[in-house]
N, C-alpha and C positions, 0 to 999 in steps of 0.2 A: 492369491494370498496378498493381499496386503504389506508395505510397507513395516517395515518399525519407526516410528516416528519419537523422536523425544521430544517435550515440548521443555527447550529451553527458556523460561522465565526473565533469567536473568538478559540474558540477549535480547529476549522482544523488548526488555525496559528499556536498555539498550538502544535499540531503533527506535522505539516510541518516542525517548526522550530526546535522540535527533529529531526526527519528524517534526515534534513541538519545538523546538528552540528554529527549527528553519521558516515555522509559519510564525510565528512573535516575528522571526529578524526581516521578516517581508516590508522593505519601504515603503512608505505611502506614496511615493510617485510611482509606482509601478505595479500597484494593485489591478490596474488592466492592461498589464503587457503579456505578449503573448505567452506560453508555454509548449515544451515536444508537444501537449495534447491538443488537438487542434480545436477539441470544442471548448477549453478551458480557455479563460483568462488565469491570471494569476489568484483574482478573489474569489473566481469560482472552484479550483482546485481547493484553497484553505476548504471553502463548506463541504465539498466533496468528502475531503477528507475527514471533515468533523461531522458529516451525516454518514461517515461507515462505520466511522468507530461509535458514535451513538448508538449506532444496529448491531454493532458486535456487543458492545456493552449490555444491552438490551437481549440478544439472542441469548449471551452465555451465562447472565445474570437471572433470569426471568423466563428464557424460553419462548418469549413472544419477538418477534423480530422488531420493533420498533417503527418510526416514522419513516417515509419515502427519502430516502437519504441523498437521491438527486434534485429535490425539490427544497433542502435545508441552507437556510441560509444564515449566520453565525453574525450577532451582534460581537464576539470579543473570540475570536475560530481560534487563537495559543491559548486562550484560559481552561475552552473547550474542549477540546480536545487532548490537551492533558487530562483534564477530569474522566474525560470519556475511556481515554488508553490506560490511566491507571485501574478505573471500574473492569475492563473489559480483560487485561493480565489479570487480576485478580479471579476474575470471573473460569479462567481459565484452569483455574487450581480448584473450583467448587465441586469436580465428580473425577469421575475415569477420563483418561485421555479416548477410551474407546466410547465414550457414548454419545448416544447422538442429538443435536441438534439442531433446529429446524432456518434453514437460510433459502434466501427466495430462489437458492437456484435448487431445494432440496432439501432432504437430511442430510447431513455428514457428522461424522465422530469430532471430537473438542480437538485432535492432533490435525486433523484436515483443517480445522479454522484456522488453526495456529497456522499453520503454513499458508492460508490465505492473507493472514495478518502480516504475516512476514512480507508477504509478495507486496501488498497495498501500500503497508507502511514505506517499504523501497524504493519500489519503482517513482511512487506519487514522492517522494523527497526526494527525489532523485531530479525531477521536474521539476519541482518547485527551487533547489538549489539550483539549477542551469537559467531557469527563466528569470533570478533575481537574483544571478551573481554570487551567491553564497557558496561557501564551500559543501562539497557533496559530504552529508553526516554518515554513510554506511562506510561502514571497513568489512574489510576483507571476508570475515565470518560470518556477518549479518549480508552480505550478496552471494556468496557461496548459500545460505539457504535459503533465500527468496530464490536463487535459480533452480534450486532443486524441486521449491516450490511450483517456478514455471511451468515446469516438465512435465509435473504431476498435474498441474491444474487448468493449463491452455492447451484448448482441443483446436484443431484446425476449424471446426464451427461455429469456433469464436473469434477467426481471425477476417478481416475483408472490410470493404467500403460499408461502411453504417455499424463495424460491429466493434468489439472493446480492445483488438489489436489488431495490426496490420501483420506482413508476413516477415519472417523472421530478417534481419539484417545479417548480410554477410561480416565475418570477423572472425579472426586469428583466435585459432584455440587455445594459443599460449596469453589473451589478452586477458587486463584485470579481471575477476569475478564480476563488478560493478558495469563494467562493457558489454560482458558477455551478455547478461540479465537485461538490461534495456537494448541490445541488439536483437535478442531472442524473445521482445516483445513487439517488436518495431518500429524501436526507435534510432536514431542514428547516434551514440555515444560522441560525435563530436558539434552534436546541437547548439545554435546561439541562436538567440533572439533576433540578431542582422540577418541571418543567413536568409 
């Protein structure tokens, strides 16, 4: 049986609207420095991120998945992908949290994107705030459900050299929600760009 999921609305605006104020506040001298993601630069995390929420906007809106969202590259990525996360929360209110659909990894129900959205939104501004200085936008409630997201949505078949995580990072179960979530995806919570 499944989960109960609620799809908190107001939360995801929430994180979307950090997410967007962290790619606007991205400097121009540092649009190619590194990121936790080792295949991202800093301009190619912005397009990343504004070619998934284009595909969410698009799956939840329309039902067709949209353009290849690792291949998008964003003339103006803060104007984008605002437009993109408000379409895509809105989208998210158009049926039952239980219906399903269609993402390149599958069907899933509109409460499963949600929780994908949550994870994407966090984790990736979460690296975008580390690799350009800026303060990390998630509090406390919005990483407490990207990690519960985690849980639910990264299989050990997604973790390894060539694939979308590495293996989980050791850390203190009493540590912030936002540690725990980028440790439990493979990243090191105390990441810097010198290191």
């Amino acid at each position: 049986m499944e989960p109960t999921i609620v799809i908190d609305t107001a939360l995801l605006r929430t994180a979307l609207t950090g997410t967007s104020s962290l790619i606007a506040g991205v400097p121009a001298g540092l649009r190619t420095a590194p990121t936790p993601c080792p295949d991202f630069a800093v301009h190619n995390l912005a397009d990343h991120l504004v070619g998934f929420m284009r595909r969410f906007e698009a799956v939840l809106t329309t039902g067709k998945p949209g353009e290849d969202s690792a291949a998008y590259v964003s003339p103006d990525p803060a104007a984008e992908y605002a437009a993109a996360a408000e379409g895509s929360r809105k989208g998210l209110t158009m049926g039952s949290p239980e219906d399903m659909v269609e993402l390149t990894v599958g069907p899933m129900p509109r409460w499963a994107v949600y929780l994908v959205m949550m994870l994407e939104t966090t984790v990736h501004g979460w690296d975008l705030a580390k690799a350009t200085g800026q303060p990390v936008a998630a509090g406390e409630e919005q990483a407490e459900t990207a990690l519960q997201a985690a849980h639910m949505v990264i299989k050990p078949e997604y973790r390894g050299p060539g694939r979308n995580f590495g293996p989980p990072v050791e850390i203190a179960d009493d540590a912030p929600a936002i540690d725990r979530l980028v440790a439990f995806t493979g990243r090191r919570p105390g990441w810097h760009p010198a290191a």
